[in-house]
C-alpha positions, 0 to 999 in steps of 0.5 A, a space after each residue: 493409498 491412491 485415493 489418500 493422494 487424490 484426497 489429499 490433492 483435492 484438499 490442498 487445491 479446495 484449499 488454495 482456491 479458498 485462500 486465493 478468493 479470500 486473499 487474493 494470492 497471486 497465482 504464481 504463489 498458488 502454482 507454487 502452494 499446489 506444486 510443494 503439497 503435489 511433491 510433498 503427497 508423490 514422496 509419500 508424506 502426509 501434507 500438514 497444514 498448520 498454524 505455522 505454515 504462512 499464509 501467502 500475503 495478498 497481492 494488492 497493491 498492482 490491483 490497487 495501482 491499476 484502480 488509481 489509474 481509472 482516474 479521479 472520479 473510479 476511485 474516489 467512487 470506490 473509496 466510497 464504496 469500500 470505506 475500510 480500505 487501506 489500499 497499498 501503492 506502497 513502492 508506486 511510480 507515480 512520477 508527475 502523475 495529478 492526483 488533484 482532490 484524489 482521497 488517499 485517506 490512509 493509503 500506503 504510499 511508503 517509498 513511493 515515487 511522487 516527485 513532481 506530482 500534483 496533488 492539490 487538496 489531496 486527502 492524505 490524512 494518516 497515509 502512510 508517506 515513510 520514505 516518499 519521493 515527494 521533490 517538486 510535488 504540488 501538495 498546496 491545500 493537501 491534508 495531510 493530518 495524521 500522515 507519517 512523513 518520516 523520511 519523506 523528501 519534500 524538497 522544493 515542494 509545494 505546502 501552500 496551505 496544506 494542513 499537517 496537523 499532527 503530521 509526524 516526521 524525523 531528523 531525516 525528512 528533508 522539509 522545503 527551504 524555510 518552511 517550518 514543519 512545526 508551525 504547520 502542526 506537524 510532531 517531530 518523532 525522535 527514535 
């Protein structure tokens, strides 16, 4: 019976350890992974791992956060590097932060805050901007082709030259006073 629990604690730890190096599971969820499969093995049950049994979603978005702050020239490098990448600044305070010329190509930025931000020739094509706080913010010369600006909030924001070529947006996104998301090219979404 002790070697079944030690062989079944083993199992579980090899496990969370593969999972923690392939997805980044935050180690707070990976105490909490060992802890259920430790109390579920000390009453005497057998741990079953399933196709049922979630898998923990990886924790990327501060590791992603603290990328962009190494700066322009950091990220745009490791966006490079890692061309597939949909990083996650989904709920990012970035409150007046420059993010001039920064690719966010595809970057979840869903209820991020961006007011006051300058992001000049900014790459957000297909990033996601559902639900953004973009009041104030400097998007001049941004592309933002194929984004999702549903919900967005672009009062008293900076669109000089910025390409919105098939953009889409809703009855909710509030659009700067007089500017006119159709003319721009973007595509207005009804539910």
């Amino acid at each position: 019976m002790k070697k079944n629990i030690l062989l079944s604690i083993c199992l579980a730890l090899a496990l969370v350890s593969c999972q923690k190096a392939t997805s980044n599971i935050p180690a707070t969820e990976t105490t909490d992974i060992i802890g259920t499969m430790v109390a579920t093995i000390g009453n005497g049950a057998t741990p079953t791992i399933s196709a049922d049994t979630p898998t923990p979603k990886p924790n990327t978005g501060s590791e992603h956060y603290a990328k962009l702050k190494e700066g322009k020239d950091a990220w745009n490098t490791w966006r490079t590097e890692h061309p597939g990448l949909k990083p996650n600044l989904r709920g990012a305070d970035l409150q007046n932060a420059n993010l001039t010329s920064f690719n966010l190509f595809k970057v979840n930025l869903a209820n991020a805050n961006l007011n006051g931000a300058i992001l000049v020739s900014a790459d957000l094509k297909a990033a996601i901007l559902q639900g953004t706080k973009l009041i104030n913010a400097n998007l001049s010369q941004a592309l933002l082709n194929n984004a999702n600006l549903i919900g967005a909030d672009l009062t008293d924001a900076d669109l000089i030259n910025a390409v919105l070529t098939n953009a889409r947006y809703d009855a909710t996104t509030i659009w700067p006073n007089g500017f006119d998301p159709v003319a721009a090219g973007a595509i207005l979404v009804t539910p």
